[in-house]
C-alpha positions in Angstrom: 49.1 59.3 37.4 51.7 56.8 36.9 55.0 56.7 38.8 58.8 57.2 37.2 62.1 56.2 37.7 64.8 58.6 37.7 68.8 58.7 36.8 69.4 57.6 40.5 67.9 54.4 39.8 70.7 51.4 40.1 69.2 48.7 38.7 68.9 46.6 41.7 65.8 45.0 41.1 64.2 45.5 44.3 60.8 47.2 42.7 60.1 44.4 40.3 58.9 41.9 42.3 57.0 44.6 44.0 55.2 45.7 41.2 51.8 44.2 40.8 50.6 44.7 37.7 54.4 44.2 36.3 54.8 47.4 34.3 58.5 48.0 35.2 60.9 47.1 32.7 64.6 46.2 33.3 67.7 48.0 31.5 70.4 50.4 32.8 68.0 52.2 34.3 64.0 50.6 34.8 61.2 52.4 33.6 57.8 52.1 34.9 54.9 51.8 31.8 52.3 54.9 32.3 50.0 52.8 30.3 50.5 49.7 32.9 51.0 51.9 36.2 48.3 51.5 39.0 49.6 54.7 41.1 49.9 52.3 43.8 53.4 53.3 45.2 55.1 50.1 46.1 58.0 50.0 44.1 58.9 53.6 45.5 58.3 52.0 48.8 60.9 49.5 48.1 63.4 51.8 46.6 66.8 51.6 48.5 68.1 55.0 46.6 64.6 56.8 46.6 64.6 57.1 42.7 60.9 56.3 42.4 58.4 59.2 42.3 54.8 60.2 41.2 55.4 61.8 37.7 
C-alpha cells in the first residue's frame, strides 16, 4: 500500500530527499508513484502540513 499526497501539500520539498526509493515527483502539488512506493512512511514523517497519508 503506497502512500499519497493530498491538496494540503505545499510544495516545499521536504519529502524528497526523504524518499528512498525516489518515487515522489515534483509539481504544484507532489505525487508519490504507487508503482515506486515502499510503504515506508518517511516522507509523511517529514511533512511540515501533514498532507502525506497511507492511501
Amino acid at each position: 500500500m503506497a502512500y499519497v499526497i493530498n491538496d494540503d501539500c505545499t510544495a516545499c520539498g521536504s519529502c524528497i530527499d526523504e524518499c528512498p526509493v525516489d518515487a515522489i515527483s515534483e509539481g504544484d502539488i507532489y505525487v508519490i508513484d504507487p508503482e515506486v512506493c515502499t510503504d515506508c512512511g518517511s516522507c509523511a514523517d517529514v511533512c511540515p502540513v501533514d498532507a502525506i497519508d497511507p492511501e
